[in-house]
BALOBA-1460 file (C-alpha; in Angstrom, 3 decimals):
// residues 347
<rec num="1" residu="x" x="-11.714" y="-9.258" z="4.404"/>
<rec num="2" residu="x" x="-12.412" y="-5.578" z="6.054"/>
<rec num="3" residu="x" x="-15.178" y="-3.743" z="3.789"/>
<rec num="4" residu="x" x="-12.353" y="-0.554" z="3.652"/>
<rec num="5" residu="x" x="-10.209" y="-3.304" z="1.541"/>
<rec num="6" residu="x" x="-8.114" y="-1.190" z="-1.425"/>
<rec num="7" residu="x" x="-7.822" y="-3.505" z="-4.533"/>
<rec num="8" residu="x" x="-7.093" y="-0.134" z="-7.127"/>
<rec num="9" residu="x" x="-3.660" y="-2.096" z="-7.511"/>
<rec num="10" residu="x" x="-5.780" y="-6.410" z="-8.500"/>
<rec num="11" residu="x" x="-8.371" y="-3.663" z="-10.791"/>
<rec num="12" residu="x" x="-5.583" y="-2.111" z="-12.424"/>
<rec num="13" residu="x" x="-3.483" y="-5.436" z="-13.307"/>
<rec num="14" residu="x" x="-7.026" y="-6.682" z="-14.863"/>
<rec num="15" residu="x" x="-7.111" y="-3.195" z="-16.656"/>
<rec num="16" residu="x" x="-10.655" y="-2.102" z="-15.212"/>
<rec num="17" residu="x" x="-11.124" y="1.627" z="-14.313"/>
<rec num="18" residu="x" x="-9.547" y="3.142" z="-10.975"/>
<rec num="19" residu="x" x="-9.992" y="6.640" z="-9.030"/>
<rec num="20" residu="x" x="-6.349" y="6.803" z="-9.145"/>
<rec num="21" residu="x" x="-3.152" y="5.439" z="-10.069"/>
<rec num="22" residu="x" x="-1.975" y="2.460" z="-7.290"/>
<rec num="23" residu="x" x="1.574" y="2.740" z="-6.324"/>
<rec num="24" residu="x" x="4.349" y="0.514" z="-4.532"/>
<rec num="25" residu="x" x="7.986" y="-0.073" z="-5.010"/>
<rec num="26" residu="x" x="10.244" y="-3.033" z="-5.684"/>
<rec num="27" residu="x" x="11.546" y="-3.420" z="-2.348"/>
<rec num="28" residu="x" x="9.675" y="-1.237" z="-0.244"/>
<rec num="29" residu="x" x="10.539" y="-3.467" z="2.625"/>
<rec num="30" residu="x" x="14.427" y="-2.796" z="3.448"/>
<rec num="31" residu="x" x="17.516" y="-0.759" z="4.481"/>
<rec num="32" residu="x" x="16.165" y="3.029" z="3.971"/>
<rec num="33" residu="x" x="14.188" y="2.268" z="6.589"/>
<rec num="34" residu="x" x="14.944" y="2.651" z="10.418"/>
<rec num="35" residu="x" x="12.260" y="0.220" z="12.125"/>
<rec num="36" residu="x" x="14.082" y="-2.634" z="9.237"/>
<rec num="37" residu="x" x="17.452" y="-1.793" z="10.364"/>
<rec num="38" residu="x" x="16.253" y="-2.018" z="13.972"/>
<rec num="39" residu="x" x="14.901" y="-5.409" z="13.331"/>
<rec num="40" residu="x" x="18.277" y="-7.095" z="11.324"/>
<rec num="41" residu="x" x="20.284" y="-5.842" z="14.455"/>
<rec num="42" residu="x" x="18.152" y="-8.701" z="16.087"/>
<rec num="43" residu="x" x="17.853" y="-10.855" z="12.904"/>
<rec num="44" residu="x" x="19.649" y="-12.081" z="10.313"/>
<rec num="45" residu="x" x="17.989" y="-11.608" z="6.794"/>
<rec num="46" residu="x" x="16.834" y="-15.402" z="6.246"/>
<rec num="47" residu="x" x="16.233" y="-15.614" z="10.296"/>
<rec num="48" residu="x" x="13.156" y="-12.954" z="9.538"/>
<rec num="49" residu="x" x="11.503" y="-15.056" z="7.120"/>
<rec num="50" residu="x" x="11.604" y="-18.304" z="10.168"/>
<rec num="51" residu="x" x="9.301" y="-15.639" z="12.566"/>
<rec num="52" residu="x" x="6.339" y="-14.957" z="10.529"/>
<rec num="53" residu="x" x="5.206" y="-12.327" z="13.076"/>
<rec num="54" residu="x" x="8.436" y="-10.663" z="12.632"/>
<rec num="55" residu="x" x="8.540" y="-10.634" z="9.241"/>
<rec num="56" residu="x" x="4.587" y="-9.957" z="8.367"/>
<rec num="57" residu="x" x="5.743" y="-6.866" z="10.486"/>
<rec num="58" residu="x" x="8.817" y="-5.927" z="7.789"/>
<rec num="59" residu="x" x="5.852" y="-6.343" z="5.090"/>
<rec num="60" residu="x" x="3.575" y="-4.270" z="6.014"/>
<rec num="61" residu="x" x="5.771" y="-1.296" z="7.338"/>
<rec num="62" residu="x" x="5.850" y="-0.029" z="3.949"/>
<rec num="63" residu="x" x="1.930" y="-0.001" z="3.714"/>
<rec num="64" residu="x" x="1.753" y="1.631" z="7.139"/>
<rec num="65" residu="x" x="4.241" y="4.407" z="6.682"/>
<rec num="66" residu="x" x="4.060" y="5.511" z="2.717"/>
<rec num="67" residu="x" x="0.467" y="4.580" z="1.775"/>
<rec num="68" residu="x" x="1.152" y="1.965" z="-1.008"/>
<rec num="69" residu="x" x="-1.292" y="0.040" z="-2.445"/>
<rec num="70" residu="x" x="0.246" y="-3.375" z="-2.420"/>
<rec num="71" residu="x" x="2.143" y="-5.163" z="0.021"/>
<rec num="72" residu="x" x="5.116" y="-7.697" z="-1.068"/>
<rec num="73" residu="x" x="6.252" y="-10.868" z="0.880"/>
<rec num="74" residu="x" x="9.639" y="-10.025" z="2.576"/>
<rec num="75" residu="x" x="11.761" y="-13.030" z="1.246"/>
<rec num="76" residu="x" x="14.200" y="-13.978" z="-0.893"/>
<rec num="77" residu="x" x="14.621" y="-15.344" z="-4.535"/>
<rec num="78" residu="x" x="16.878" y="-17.715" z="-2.971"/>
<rec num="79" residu="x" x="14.539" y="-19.339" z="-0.244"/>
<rec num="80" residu="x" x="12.872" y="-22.163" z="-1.858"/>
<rec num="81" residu="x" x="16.145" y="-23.235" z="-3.010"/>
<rec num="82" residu="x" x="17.683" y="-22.950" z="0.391"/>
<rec num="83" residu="x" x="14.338" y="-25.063" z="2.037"/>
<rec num="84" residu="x" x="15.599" y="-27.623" z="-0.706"/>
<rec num="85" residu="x" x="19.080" y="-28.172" z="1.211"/>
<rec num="86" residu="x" x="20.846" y="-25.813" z="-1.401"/>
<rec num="87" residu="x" x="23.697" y="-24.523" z="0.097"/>
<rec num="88" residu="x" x="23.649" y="-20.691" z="-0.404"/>
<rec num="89" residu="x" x="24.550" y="-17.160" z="1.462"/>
<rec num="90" residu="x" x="23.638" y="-14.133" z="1.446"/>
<rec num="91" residu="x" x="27.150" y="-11.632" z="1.492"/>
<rec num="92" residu="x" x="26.855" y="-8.461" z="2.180"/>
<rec num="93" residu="x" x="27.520" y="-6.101" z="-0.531"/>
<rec num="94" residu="x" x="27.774" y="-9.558" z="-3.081"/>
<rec num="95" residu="x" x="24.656" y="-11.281" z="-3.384"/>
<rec num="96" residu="x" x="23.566" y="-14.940" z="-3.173"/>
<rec num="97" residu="x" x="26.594" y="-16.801" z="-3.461"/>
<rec num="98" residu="x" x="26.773" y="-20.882" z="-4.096"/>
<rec num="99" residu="x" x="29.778" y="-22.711" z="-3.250"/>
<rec num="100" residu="x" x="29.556" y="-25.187" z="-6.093"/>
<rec num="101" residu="x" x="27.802" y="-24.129" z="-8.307"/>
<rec num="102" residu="x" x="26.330" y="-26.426" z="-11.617"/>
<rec num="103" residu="x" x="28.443" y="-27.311" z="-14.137"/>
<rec num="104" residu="x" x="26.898" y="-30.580" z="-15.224"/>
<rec num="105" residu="x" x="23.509" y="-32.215" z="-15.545"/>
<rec num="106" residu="x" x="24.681" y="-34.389" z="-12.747"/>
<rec num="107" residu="x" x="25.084" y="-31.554" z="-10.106"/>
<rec num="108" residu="x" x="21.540" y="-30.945" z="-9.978"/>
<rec num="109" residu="x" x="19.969" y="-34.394" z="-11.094"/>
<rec num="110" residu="x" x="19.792" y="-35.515" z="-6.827"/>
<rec num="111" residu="x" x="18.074" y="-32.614" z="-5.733"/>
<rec num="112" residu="x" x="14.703" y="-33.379" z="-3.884"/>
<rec num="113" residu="x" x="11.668" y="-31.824" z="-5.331"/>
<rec num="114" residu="x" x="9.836" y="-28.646" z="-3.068"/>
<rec num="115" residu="x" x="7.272" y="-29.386" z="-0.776"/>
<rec num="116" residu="x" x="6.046" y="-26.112" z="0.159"/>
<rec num="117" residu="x" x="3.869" y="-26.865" z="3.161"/>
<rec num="118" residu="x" x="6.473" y="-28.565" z="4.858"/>
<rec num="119" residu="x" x="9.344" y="-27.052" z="3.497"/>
<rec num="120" residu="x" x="8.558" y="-23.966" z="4.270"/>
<rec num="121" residu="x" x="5.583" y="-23.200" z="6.631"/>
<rec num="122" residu="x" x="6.760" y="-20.233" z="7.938"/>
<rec num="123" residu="x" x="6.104" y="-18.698" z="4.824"/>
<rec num="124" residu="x" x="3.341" y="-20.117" z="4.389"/>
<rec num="125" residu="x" x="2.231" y="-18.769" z="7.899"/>
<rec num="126" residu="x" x="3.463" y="-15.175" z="7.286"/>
<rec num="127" residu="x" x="1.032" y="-15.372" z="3.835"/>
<rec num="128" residu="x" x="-1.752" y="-16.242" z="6.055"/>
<rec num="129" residu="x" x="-1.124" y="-13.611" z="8.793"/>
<rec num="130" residu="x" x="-1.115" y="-10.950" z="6.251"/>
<rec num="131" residu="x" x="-3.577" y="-11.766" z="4.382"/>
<rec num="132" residu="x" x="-6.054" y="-11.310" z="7.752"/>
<rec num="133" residu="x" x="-3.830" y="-8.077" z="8.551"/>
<rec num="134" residu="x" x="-3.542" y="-5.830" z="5.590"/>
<rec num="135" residu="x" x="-6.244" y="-3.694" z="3.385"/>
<rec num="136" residu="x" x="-4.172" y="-3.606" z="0.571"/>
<rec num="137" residu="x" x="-3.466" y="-6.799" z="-2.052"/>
<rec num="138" residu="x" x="-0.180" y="-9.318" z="-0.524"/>
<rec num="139" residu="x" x="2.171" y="-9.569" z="-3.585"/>
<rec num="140" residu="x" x="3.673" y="-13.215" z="-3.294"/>
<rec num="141" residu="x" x="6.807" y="-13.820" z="-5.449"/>
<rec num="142" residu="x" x="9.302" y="-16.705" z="-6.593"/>
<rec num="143" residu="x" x="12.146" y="-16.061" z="-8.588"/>
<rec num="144" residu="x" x="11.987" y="-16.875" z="-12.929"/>
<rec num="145" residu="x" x="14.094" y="-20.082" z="-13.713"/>
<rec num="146" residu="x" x="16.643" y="-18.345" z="-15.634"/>
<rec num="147" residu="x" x="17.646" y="-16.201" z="-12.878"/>
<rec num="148" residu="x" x="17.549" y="-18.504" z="-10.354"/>
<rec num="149" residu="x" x="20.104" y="-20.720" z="-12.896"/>
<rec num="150" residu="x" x="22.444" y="-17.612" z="-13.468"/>
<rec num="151" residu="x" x="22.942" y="-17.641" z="-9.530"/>
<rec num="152" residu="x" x="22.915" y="-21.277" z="-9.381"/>
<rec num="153" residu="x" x="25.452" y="-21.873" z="-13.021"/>
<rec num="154" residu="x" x="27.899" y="-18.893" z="-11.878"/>
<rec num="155" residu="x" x="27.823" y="-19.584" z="-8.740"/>
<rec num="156" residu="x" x="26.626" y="-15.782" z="-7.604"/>
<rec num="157" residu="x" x="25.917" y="-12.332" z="-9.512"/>
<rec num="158" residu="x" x="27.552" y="-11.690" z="-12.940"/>
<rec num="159" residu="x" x="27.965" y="-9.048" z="-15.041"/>
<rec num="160" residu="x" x="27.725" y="-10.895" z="-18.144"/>
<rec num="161" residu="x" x="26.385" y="-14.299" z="-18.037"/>
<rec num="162" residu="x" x="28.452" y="-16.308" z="-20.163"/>
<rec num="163" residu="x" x="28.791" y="-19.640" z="-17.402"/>
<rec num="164" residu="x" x="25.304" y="-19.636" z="-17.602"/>
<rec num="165" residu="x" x="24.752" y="-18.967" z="-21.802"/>
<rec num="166" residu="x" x="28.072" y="-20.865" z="-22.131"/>
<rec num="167" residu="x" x="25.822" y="-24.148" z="-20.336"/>
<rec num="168" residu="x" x="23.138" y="-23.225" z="-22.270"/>
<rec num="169" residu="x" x="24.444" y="-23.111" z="-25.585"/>
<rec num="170" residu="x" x="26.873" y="-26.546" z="-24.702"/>
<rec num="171" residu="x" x="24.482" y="-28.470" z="-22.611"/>
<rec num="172" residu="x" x="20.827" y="-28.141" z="-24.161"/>
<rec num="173" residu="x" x="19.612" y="-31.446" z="-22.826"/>
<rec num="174" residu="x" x="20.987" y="-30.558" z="-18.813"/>
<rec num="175" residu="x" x="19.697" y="-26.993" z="-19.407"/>
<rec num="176" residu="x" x="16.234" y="-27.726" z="-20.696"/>
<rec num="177" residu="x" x="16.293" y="-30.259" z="-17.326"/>
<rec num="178" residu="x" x="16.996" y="-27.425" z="-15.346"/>
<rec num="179" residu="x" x="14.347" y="-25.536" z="-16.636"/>
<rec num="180" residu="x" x="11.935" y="-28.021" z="-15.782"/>
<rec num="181" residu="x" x="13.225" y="-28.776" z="-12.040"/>
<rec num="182" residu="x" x="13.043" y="-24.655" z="-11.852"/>
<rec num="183" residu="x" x="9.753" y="-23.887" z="-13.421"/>
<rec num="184" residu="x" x="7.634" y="-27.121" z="-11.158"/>
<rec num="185" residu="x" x="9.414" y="-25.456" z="-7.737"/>
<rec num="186" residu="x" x="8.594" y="-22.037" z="-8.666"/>
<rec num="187" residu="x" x="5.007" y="-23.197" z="-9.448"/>
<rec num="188" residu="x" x="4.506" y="-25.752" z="-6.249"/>
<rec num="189" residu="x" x="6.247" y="-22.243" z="-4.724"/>
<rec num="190" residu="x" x="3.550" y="-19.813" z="-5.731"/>
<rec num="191" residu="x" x="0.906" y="-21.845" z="-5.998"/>
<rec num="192" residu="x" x="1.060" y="-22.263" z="-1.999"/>
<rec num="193" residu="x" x="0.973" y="-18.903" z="-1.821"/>
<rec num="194" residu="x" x="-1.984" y="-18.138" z="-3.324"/>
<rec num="195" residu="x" x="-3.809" y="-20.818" z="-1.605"/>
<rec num="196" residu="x" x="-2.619" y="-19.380" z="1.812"/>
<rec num="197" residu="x" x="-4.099" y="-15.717" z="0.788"/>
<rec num="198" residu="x" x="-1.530" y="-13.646" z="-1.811"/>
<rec num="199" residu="x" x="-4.192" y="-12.362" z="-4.542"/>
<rec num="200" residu="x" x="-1.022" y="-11.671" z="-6.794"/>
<rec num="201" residu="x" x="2.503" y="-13.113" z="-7.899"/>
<rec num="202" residu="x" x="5.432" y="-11.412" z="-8.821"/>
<rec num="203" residu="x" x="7.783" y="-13.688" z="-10.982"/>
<rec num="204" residu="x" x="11.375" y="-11.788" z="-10.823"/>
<rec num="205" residu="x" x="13.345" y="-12.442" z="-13.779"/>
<rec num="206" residu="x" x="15.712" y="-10.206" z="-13.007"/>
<rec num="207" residu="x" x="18.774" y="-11.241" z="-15.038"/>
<rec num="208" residu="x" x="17.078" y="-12.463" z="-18.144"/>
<rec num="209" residu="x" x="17.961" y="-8.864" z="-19.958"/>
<rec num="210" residu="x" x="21.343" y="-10.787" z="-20.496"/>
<rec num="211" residu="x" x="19.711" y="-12.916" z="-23.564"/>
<rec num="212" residu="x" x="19.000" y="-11.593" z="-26.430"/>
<rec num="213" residu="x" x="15.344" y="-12.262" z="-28.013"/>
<rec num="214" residu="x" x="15.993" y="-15.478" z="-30.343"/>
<rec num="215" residu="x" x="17.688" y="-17.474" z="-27.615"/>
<rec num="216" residu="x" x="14.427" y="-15.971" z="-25.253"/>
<rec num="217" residu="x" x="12.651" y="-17.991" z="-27.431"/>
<rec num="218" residu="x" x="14.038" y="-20.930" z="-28.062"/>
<rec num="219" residu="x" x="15.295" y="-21.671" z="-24.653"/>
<rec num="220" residu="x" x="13.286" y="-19.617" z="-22.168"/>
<rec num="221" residu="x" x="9.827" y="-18.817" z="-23.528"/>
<rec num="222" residu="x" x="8.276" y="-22.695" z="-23.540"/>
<rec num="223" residu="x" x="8.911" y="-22.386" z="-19.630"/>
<rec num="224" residu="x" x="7.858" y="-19.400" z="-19.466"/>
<rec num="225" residu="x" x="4.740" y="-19.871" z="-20.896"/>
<rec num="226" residu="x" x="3.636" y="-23.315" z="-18.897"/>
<rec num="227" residu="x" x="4.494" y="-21.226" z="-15.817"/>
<rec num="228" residu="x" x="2.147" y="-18.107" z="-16.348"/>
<rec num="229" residu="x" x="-0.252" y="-20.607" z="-17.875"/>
<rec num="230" residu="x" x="-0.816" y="-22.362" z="-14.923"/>
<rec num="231" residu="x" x="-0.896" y="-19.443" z="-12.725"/>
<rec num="232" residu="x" x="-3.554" y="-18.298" z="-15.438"/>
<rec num="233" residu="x" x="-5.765" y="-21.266" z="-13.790"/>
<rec num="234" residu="x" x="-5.776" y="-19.420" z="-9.777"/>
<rec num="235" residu="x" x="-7.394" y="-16.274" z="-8.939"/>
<rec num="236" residu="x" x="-3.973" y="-14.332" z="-8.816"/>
<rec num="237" residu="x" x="-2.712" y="-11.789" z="-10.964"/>
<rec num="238" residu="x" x="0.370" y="-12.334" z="-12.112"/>
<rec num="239" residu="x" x="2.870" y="-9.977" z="-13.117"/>
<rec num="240" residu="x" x="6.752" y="-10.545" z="-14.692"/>
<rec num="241" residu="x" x="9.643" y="-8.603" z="-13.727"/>
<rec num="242" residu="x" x="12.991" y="-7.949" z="-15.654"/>
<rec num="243" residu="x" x="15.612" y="-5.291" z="-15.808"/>
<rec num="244" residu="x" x="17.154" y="-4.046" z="-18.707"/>
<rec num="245" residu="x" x="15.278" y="-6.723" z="-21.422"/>
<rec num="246" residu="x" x="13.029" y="-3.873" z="-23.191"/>
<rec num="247" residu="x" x="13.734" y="-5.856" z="-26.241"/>
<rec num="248" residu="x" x="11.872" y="-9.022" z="-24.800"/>
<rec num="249" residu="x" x="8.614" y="-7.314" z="-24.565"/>
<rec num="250" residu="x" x="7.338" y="-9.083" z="-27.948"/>
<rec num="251" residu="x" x="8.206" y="-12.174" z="-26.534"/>
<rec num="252" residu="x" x="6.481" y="-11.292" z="-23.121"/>
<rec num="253" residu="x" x="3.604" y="-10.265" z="-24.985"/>
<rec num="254" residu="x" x="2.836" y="-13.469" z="-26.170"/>
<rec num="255" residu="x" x="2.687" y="-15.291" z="-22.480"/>
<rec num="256" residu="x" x="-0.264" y="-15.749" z="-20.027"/>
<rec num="257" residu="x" x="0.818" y="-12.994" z="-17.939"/>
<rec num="258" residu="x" x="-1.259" y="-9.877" z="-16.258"/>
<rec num="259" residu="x" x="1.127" y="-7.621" z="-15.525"/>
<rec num="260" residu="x" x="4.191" y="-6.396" z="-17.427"/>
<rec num="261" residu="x" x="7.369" y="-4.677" z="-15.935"/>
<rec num="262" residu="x" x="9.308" y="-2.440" z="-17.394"/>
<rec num="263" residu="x" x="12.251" y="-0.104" z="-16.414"/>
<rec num="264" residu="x" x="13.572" y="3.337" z="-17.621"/>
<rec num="265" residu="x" x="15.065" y="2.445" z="-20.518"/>
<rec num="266" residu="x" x="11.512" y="1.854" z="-22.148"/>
<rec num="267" residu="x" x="9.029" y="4.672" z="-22.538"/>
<rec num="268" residu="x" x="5.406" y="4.395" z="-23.114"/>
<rec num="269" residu="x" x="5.509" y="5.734" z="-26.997"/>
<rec num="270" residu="x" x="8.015" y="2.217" z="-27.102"/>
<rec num="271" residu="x" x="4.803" y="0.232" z="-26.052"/>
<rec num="272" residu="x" x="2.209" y="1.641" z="-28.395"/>
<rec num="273" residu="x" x="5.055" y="0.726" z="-31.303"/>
<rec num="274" residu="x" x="5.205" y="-2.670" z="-30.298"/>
<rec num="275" residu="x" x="1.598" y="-3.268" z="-30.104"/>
<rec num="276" residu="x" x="2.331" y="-3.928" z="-26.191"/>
<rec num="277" residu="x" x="-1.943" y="-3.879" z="-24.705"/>
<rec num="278" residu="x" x="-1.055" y="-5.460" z="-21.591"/>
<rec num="279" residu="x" x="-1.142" y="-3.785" z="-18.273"/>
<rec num="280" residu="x" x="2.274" y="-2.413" z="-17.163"/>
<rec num="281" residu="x" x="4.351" y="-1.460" z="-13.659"/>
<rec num="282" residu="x" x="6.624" y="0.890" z="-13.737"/>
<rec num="283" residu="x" x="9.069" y="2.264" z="-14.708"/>
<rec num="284" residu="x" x="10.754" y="5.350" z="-12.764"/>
<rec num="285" residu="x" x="14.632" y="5.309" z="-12.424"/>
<rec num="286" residu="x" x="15.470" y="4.404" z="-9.199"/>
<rec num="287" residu="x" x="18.224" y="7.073" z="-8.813"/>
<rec num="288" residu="x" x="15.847" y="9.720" z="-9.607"/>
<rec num="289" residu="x" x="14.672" y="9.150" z="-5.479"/>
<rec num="290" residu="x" x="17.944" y="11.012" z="-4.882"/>
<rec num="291" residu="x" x="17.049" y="13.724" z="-7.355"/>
<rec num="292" residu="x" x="15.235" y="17.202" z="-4.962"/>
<rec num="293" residu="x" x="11.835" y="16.413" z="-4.490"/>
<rec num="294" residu="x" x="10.776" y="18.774" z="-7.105"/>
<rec num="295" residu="x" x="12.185" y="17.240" z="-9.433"/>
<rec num="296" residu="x" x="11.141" y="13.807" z="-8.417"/>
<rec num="297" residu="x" x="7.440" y="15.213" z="-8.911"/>
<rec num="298" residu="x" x="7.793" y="16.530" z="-12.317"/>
<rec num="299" residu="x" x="9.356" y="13.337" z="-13.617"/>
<rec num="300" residu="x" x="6.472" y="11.493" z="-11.850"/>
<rec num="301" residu="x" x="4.304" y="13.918" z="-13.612"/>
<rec num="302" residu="x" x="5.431" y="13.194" z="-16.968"/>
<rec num="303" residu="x" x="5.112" y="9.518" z="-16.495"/>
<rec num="304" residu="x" x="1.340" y="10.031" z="-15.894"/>
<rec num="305" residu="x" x="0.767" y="12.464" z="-18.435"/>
<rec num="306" residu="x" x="2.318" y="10.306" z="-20.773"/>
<rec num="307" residu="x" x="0.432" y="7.479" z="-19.615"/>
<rec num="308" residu="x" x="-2.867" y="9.733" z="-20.141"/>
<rec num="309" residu="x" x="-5.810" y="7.580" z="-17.804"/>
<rec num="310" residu="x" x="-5.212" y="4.732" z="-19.762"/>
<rec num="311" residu="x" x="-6.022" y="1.557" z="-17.500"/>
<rec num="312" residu="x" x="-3.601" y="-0.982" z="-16.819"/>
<rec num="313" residu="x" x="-0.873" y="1.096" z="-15.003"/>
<rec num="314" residu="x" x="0.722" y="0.304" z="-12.122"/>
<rec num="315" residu="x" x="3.473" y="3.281" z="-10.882"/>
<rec num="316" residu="x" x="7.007" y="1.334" z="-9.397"/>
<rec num="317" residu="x" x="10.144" y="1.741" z="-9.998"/>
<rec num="318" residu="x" x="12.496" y="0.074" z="-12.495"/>
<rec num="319" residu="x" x="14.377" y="-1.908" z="-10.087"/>
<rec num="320" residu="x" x="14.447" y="-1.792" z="-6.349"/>
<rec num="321" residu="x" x="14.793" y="0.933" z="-4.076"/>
<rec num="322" residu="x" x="17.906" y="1.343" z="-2.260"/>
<rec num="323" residu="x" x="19.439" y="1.811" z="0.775"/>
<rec num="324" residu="x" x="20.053" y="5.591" z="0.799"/>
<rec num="325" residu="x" x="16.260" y="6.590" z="-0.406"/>
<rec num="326" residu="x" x="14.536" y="8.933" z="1.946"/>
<rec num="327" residu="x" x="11.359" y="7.619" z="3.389"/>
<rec num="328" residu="x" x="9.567" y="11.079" z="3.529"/>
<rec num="329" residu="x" x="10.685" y="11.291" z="-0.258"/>
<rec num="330" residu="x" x="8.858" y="8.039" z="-0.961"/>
<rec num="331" residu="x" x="6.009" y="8.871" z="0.679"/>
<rec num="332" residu="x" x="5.734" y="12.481" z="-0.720"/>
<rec num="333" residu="x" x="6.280" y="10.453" z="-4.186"/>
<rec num="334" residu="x" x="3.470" y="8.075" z="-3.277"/>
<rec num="335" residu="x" x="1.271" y="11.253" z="-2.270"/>
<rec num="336" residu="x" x="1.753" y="12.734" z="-5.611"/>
<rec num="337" residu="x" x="1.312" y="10.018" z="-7.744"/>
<rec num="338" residu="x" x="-2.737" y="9.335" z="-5.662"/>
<rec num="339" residu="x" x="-3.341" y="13.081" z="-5.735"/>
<rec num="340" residu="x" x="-2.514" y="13.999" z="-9.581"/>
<rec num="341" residu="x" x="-3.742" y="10.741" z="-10.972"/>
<rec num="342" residu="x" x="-7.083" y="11.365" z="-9.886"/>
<rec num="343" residu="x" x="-6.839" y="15.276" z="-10.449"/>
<rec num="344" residu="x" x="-6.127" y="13.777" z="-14.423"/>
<rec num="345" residu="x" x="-9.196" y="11.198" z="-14.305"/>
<rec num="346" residu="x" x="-11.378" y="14.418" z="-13.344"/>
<rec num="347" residu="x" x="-10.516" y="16.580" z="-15.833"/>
């Protein structure tokens, strides 16, 4: 590893002092940017992830051109599934979509189990290129069971769910199954990761907002707690990612994790009355990237004033960025946020 290595983003997870506050952004690696768009004209989306030159390129871009301080695997929720003879696309504008998606226990019970080495060595080999390429942290990721079952049970995005709590609520046994078959690929999914070089893992959960906190519990938590438990046991950090599910943070505060996400919708004042003392990523709203740039700054301001040098802070975004961001915005954001969290530490 080069001696000019950055790890402010692995000593903030662990909560240990930094100079500054690290930044990156839920996908940093996409549309908004030209030399991406230049690339899908050659490849389609899942094609990039079979070239791991090609797509260890699309990872670090965002490290070369806005100065972030973590890189994250360009993939997909969807591709260990997919390496598992899933049938799934990708549809412009939609989302994954499955063509039969589960309705019984029995639609699921043939599936083979995840081999990642063989499954999916191009992965594997675009972990290992970067992790001999970059000078910031590789951010591996796998998406949370319940999401992945919301794709898999509806059969593609939803706006409310209730295929998927429907099946949970009628078909404990089959969902608490599914669960199980999730949670052991995600693991077999991320632990290859880590062995191949990614010093942290980003489980998206991106969907889970949907339940409320007593069904969190009693059908969700046990797997989520034997999955950050065992990524407790590498040298990883591991950090969880929902949108929307402020009101799961109790329940998030009692699992293994590093690294809690949260969006917009949940302040920092919201944290210190729940007793939240983990480290936390976040949580600017997207849209405010279209906002003018001074305005962009002073909301970024806030959020570190607010946050006041206490460790544990990670600056993102809520959710992803999106197609129509400005690059030079988020590198003028990513700018900011170095410059006037260390100008705070030094006063």
């Amino acid at each position: 590893m080069s001696i000019l290595f950055n790890d402010i983003f692995l000593r903030a997870c662990r909560k240990e002092a930094v100079p500054f506050t690290p930044v990156w952004f839920m996908r940093q690696a996409g549309r908004y940017q030209s030399e991406y768009r230049a690339i899908r004209e050659r490849y389609s989306f899942f094609e990039i992830s079979h070239h791991p030159d090609v797509c260890a390129k699309v990872t670090r871009l965002p490290v070369e051109k806005l100065g972030v301080d973590a890189a994250i695997l360009f993939a997909d929720i969807m591709t260990p599934l997919k390496a598992r003879g899933l049938k799934v696309e990708i549809v412009e504008g939609v989302g994954p979509v499955f063509n039969h998606p589960i309705r019984t226990g029995a639609d699921f019970s043939h599936w083979r189990s995840l081999d990642a080495a063989s499954d999916l060595p191009y992965v594997l080999e675009t972990v290992q290129l970067l992790h001999q390429q970059l000078n910031v942290p590789l951010i591996g990721f796998a998406g949370a069971p319940f999401t992945l079952a919301s794709y898999l049970i509806e059969g593609g995005p939803s706006k409310n769910y209730h295929r998927t709590k429907g099946f949970m609520y009628a078909h404990p046994e089959d969902w608490a199954a599914l669960m199980e078959d999730l949670a052991e690929m995600t693991l077999n999914y991320l632990h290859a990761q880590i062995r191949c070089g990614a010093q942290a893992v980003q489980v998206f959960d991106s969907w889970v907002g949907a339940l409320s906190a007593e069904d969190y519990h009693r059908y969700l938590a046990p797997t989520m707690q034997r999955i950050f438990s065992e990524l407790k046991k590498t040298h990883a950090v591991s950090l969880y990612f929902a949108a929307g599910a402020g009101h799961l943070l109790p329940e998030w505060n009692q699992l293994p994790v590093d690294v809690l996400s949260i969006d917009w919708r949940t302040s920092f004042a919201d944290l210190g009355r729940l007793g939240i003392e983990k480290a936390i990523q976040g949580n600017l709203d997207p849209s405010l990237l279209l906002a003018p740039l001074p305005m962009l700054k002073e909301r970024a301001k806030r959020l570190l004033e607010e946050r006041n040098g206490k460790p544990g802070y990670i600056f993102n975004l809520g959710h992803g960025i999106f197609p129509e961001v400005s690059e030079d915005k988020l590198f003028a954001l990513t700018q900011f946020v170095h410059a006037y969290s260390q100008q705070l530490g030094s006063q």
